[in-house]
C-alpha positions, 0 to 999 in steps of 0.5 A: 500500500502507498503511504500518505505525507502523513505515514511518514511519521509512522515510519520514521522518516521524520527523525533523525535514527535508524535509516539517516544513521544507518548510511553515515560515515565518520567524516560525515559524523563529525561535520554533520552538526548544524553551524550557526551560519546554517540559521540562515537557511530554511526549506523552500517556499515549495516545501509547504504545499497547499493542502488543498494540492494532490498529494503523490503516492510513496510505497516503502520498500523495507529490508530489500536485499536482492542486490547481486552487485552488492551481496548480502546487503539489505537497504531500505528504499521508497518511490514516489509517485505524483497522481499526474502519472498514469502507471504504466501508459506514458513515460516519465522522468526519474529522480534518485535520491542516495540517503533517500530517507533524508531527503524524503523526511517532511521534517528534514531540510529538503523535504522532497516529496513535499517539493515535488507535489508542488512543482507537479500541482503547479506545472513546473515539473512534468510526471516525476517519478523519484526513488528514495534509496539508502545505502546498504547494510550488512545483513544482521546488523540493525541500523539502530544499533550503535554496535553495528553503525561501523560497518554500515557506514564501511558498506555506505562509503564502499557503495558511494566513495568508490570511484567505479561503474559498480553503483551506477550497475546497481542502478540500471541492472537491479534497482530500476528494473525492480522498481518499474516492474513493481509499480507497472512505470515506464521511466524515460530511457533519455538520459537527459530524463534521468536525474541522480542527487545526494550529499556528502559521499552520496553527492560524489557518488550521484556525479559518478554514475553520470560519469561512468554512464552518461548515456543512462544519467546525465543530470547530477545534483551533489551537495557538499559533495565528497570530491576528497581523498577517501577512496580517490574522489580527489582526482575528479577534477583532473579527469574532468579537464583532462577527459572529452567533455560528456553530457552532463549537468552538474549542479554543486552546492557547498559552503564556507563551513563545508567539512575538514578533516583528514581526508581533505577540505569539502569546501575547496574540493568542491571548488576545485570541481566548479572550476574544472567543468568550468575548464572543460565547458561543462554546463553546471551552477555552483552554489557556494553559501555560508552553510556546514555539511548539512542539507540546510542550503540544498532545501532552501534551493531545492525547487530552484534546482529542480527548475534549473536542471531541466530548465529547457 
């Protein structure tokens, strides 16, 4: 059964434990409390709909573990489905969120479905389907359980920080082809049609499946982005320059109190990224505000940046 705006309290997806926790790296830990510069940010206007507007349909998936590329894992993921579409007879376009159930929380910062339901509502968005997609776990471990947030967070940064082809595989070979047979879509093959979003290790892993499959994903949203040396994402930068322009558009958000830590520094990675698509001739926005390593500023800009992505 699909769940209502109001099931997602139900289901936790309003607090900030097990399924946002489960995902999340030391580095994140440790960069994730709010900064007062933060203040300044608050959700889009599009984050509080009209009630009056219809309300997209979200179907849970708990515990799903049919992953072959990422064996013994198990993960949580949750679709969204704006009452504009009609399953299965017209195509539409996707939307994959990597830390679903942070972007999908209606007390979180961005607040998506919330966003999406406005942008459907007032035209600015054609039929949109979104997957809401945590990072694995290890089967047997509790993603409430401090015990086992070690190797869950080890399995999230193998998933997101490796720089490879394997998560954009887990993408098209199992995750999409789930989804459509289950709830009877039909999703543009256009990659243009295609959207990939996440933040911190989610954002650099939502840039390399553009990178490594552009002709299935060539939109990218990446806020605060890890372009940092923790499995290699240090060297996107001189790949961008020095590789033939692809089909992508990049959309960076970051900030003066991004992260720091011994990996490197969030703020001028992600600086370094905006100045090597620049080079390269890459159709991107670089947002760089005064915000932490936090959704703050991606929520304020969320719709905005929906707008901007498929602005033609």
């Amino acid at each position: 059964m699909p769940m209502s705006q109001e099931d997602y309290l139900s289901l936790g997806l309003d607090q900030p434990a097990p399924t946002q926790v489960n995902g999340r790296s030391n580095h994140d830990i440790l960069n994730s409390l709010n900064v007062p510069q933060d203040r300044i940010y608050h959700p889009c206007p599009e984050a509080y709909p009209d009630r009056s507007l219809p309300t997209g349909s979200i179907f849970p998936h708990r515990d799903w573990a049919e992953s072959k590329l990422y064996p013994g894992t198990i993960r949580d993921l949750f679709v969204y489905i704006p009452t504009q579409y009609t399953q299965g007879s017209e195509s539409c376009r996707l939307l994959i969120f990597n830390d679903g159930a942070g972007y999908l929380s209606r007390r979180g910062s961005v607040r998506a479905g919330l966003v999406l339901d406005s942008l459907h509502a007032n035209d600015n968005l054609p039929p949109t389907v979104a997957i809401f997609v945590n990072p694995g776990r290890p089967i047997g471990t509790d993603a409430g359980l401090t015990a086992d947030y070690d190797e869950a967070a080890i399995q999230r940064s193998i998933e997101y920080d490796t720089i490879s082809d394997r998560y954009s595989k887990f993408l098209l070979q199992e995750l999409l082809p789930f989804v459509e047979k289950e709830h009877h879509l039909q999703i543009s093959s256009d990659p243009e049609d295609r959207a990939v979003l996440g933040i911190s290790s989610g954002g650099i892993c939502a840039f390399s499946c553009a990178w490594f499959a552009p002709d299935s994903f060539s939109r990218v949203v990446s806020h605060c982005g890890s372009f940092t040396n923790i499995r290699g994402g240090h060297n996107y930068p001189y790949l961008i320059r020095s590789t033939p322009r692809k089909n992508i558009r990049v959309f960076l958000q970051s900030g003066t109190n991004d992260g720091a830590t011994i990996f490197g520094d969030w703020p001028t990675a992600n600086q370094s990224m905006a100045k090597a698509l620049d080079y390269a001739g890459y159709d991107y926005r670089f947002e760089f505000g005064q915000g932490g390593h936090t959704l703050r500023h991606a929520g304020a800009l969320f719709a905005d940046t929906l707008r901007w992505l498929w602005r033609d």
